[in-house]
N, C-alpha and C positions, 0 to 999 in steps of 0.2 A: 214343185216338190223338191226335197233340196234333200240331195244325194247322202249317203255314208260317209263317214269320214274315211275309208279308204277306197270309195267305189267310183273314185275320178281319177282322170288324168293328171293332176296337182299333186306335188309333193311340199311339206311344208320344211320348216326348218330340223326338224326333229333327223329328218331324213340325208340333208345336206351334213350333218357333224354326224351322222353315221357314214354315208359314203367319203368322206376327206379320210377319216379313222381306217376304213377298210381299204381304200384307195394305197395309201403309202405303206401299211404293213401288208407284206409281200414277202416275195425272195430278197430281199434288201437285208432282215433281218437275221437270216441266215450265215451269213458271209461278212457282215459290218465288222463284229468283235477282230475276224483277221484281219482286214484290212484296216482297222483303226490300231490294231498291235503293230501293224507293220510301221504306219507312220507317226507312232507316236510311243514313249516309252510309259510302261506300267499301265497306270489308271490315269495317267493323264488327257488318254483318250477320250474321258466323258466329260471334261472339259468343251474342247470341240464340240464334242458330240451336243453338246446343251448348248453353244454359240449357235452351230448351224440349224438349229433345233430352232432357236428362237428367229434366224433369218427364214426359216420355213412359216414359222407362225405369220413374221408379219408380210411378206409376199403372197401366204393363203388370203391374208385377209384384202391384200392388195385387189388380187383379182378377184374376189366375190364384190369389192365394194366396182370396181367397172360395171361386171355385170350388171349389178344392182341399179345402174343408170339408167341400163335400159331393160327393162320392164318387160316382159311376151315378148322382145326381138331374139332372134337368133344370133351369133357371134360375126356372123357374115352381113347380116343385116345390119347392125349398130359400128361394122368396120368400115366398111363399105358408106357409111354417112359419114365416117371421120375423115378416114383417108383415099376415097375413090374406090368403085368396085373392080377395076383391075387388081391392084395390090391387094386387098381385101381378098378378093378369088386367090392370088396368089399364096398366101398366110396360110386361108383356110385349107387350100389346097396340102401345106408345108403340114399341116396340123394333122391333117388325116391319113397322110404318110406314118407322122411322127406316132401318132396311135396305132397304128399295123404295126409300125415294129415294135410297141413296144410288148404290144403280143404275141408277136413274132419270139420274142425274147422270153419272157415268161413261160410259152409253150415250148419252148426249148429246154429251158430250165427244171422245168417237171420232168422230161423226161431222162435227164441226167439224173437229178437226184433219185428218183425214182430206179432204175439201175442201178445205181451205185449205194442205195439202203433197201429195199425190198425186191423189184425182180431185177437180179441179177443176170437172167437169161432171156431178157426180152430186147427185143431191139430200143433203143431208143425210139428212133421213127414211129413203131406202134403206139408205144405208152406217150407221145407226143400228139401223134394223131388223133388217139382216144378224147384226149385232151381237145383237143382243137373242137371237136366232133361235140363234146356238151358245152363249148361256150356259142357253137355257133346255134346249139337249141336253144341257150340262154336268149342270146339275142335275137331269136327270133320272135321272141313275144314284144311286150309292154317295155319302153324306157322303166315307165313309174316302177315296173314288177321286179328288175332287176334292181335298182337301190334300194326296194323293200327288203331284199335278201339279207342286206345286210344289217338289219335290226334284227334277224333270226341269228344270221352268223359269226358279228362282232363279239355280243358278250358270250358262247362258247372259245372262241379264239385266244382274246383275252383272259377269262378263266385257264384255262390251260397253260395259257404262258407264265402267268402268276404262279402256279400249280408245281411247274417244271422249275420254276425260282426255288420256292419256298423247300419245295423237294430236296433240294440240293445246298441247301445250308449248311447241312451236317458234313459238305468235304468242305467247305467257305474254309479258308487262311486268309486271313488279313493283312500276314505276313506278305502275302502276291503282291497287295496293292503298292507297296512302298516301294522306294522312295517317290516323292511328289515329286512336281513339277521338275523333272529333269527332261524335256525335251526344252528343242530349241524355237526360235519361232517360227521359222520354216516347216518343223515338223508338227505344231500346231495348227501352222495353215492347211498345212496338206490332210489333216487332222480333220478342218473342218468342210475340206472339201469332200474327202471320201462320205462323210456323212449325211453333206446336205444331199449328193444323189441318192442315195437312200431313201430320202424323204419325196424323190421325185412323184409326180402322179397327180396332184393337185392341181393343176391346172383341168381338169375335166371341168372345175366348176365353171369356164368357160362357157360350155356349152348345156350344163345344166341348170343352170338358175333361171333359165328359161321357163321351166317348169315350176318353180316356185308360186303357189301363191302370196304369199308375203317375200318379198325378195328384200327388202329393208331390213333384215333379221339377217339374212345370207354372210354379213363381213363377221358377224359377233360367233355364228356358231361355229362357220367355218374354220376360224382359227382358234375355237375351243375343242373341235374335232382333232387338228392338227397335233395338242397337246397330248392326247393320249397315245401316239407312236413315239413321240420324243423320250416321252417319261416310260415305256415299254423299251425302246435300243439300250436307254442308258442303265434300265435294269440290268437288263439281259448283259450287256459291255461287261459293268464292275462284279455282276457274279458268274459269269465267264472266265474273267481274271481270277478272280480270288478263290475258281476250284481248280482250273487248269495251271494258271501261272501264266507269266506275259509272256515267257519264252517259246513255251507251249501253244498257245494261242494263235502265234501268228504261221504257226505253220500246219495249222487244221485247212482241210476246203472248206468244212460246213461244223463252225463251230456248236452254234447254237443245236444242231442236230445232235453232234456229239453230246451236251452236257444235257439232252436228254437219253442218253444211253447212261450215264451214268446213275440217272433213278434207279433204284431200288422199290418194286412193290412187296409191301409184306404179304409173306405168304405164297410168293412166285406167280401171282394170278399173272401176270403179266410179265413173259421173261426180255421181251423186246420193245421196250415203250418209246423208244426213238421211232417205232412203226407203227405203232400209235397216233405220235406227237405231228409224223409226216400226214398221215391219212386227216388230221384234224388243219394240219394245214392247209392243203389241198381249197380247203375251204375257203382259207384267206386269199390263193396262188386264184381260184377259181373267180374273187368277188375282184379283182385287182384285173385279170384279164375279161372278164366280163366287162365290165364298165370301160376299159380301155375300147373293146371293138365297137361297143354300144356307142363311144361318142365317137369314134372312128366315122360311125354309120350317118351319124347325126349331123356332123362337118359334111360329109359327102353330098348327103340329098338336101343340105342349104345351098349349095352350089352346081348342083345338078336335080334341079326338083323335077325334073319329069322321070327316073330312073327310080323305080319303083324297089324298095327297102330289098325283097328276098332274090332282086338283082343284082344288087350290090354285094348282098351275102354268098352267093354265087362265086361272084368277081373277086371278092377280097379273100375268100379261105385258101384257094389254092396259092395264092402270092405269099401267104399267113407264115403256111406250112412249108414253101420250099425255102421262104426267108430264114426261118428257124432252123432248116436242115442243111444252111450254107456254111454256118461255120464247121469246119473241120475239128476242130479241139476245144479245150477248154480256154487256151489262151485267147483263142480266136471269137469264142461268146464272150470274154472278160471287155473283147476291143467293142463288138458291138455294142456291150452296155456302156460301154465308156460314150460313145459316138449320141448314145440316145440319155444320157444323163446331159452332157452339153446341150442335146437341142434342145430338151426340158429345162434349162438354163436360159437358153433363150426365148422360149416361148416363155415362162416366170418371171424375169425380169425385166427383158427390153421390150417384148410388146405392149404388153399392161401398163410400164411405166408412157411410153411416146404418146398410146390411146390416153390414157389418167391426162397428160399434159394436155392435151389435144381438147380434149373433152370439159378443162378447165378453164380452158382459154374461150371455150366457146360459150360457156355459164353453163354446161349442165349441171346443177345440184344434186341429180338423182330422182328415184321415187319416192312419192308420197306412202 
């Protein structure tokens, strides 16, 4: 008897280019317009921003086409044939570190923002905790159930970002964006680095294409997935510019939040829609941190299979939450994401590339 199309374990492609999508838009989006005004002048920003854009597409599809070699293996399983199960252990070991913080960081960041636009009198720690507290029910169910999330949560997220664009046309000056290309190339580089960690997060498919039943489809969707955060910063970038102005821009914390306080609802229905625009994020902060601890979980029990799932969830919330609550300021969360965008760096381009080589040299062609 052959099951529902969603009453199995299996996810198909549909699912993979919605989690890549949900995956990189996050907290990134928030905070990119300043730091791409800092390193670059006017609008020259989405420039960069569209380079690293397209090095994120083709490194997404990098590592979905690995995956795709190996077919129902695990990430440790298919490492571990290439380059020995010591190193292998070792990687995967580095990987499920590098996913605790990266919700370690996330869950931080909620609760900053969250004081500093809506409650103002709550501790951080709470509204961080709260936080921690429904990703760790997320994960406690289905892999499959949490990547379904995001076909509910994507196209509301989306709409609304569009929504906050469009909204805000009527302050757009044009006059912001000029002059062109007057940075230098230094500041283009730096331009395209600030961006591509933005786009970090994709490497999950690592350890999701496992789940796939067609995993031949995985390179193609994954970095069609990809596409719609690039073309979402660089909206958001040039009409950030064009209501604030570059000078203005780069001296916001949270730009993006700002230029939805500047909507206007007819009729006053709504006097505060940056509290809105947060609570609808939360959505995105939630599917970005969910699927982070989810493959966090999934690295761990391929390396440790006798340690039972809601052990490890145990084990990892408290490290989660005192990680998140270590940095003392703001500059001091800026240095953590700095530390976990390199290693996202590294885990994106030199693992996948040495494995790709590895795997090459050995004839794997991949799945049929």
């Amino acid at each position: 008897m052959k099951s529902f199309e969603y009453g199995d374990g299996e996810i198909g492609h549909t699912e993979i280019f919605y989690a890549v999508a949900s995956m990189v838009i996050a907290i990134g989006i928030l905070n990119l317009p300043r730091d791409l005004a800092q390193a670059t002048n006017y609008v020259d920003g989405v420039f960069s921003l569209i380079i690293a854009g397209l090095f994120a597409i083709l490194f997404t599809w990098m590592i979905a086409s690995l995956a795709a070699k190996y077919p129902k293996q695990s990430f440790y399983s298919y490492t571990a044939s290439l380059i020995s199960r010591p190193i292998a252990f070792v990687i995967t070991l580095g990987l499920t570190i590098h996913f605790l913080l990266f919700v370690a960081y996330e869950t931080r960041m909620i609760g900053v923002i969250a004081a500093h636009y809506i409650f103002d009198r709550t501790p951080i720690e709470v509204a961080s905790f709260s936080f921690l507290m429904l990703i760790v029910y997320a994960v406690s169910g289905s892999h499959v159930g949490i990547l379904r999330l995001n076909l509910m949560f994507l196209p509301i997220i989306v709409l609304i970002a569009i929504t906050i664009c469009l909204m805000n046309l009527a302050y757009f000056d044009t006059e912001n964006l000029s002059p062109f290309f007057t940075t230098d190339l230094k500041g283009y580089w730096k331009g395209v680095q600030e961006s591509y960690f933005s786009f970090s997060g994709y490497e999950i498919l690592l350890f999701y294409i496992v789940l796939m039943n067609r995993p031949k489809k995985a390179p193609k969707f994954a970095a069609l997935g990809m596409i719609i955060p690039v073309l979402l910063y660089a909206t958001f970038y040039v009409i950030t510019i064009g209501v604030f102005s570059y000078d203005t821009t780069q001296t916001m914390v949270f730009p993006t939040i700002e230029l939805a306080k500047e909507v206007e609802v007819p009729g006053g229905f709504f006097e505060r829609l940056e509290s809105v625009f947060f609570i609808i994020w939360i959505m995105a902060i939630f599917n970005t941190a969910a699927m982070a601890y989810d493959v966090s979980l999934l690295a761990a029990r391929s390396i440790f299979k006798k340690v039972k799932k809601k052990t490890l969830i145990f084990i990892f919330s408290p490290i989660i939450f005192l990680a998140a609550m270590f940095p003392q300021n703001l500059n001091e969360i800026r240095t953590m994401a700095t530390y976990i965008s390199y290693s996202s760096l590294f885990v994106v381009v030199f693992i996948p590339i040495v494995l790709l080589v590895i795997a090459k040299l050995r004839g794997i062609k991949g799945s049929e």
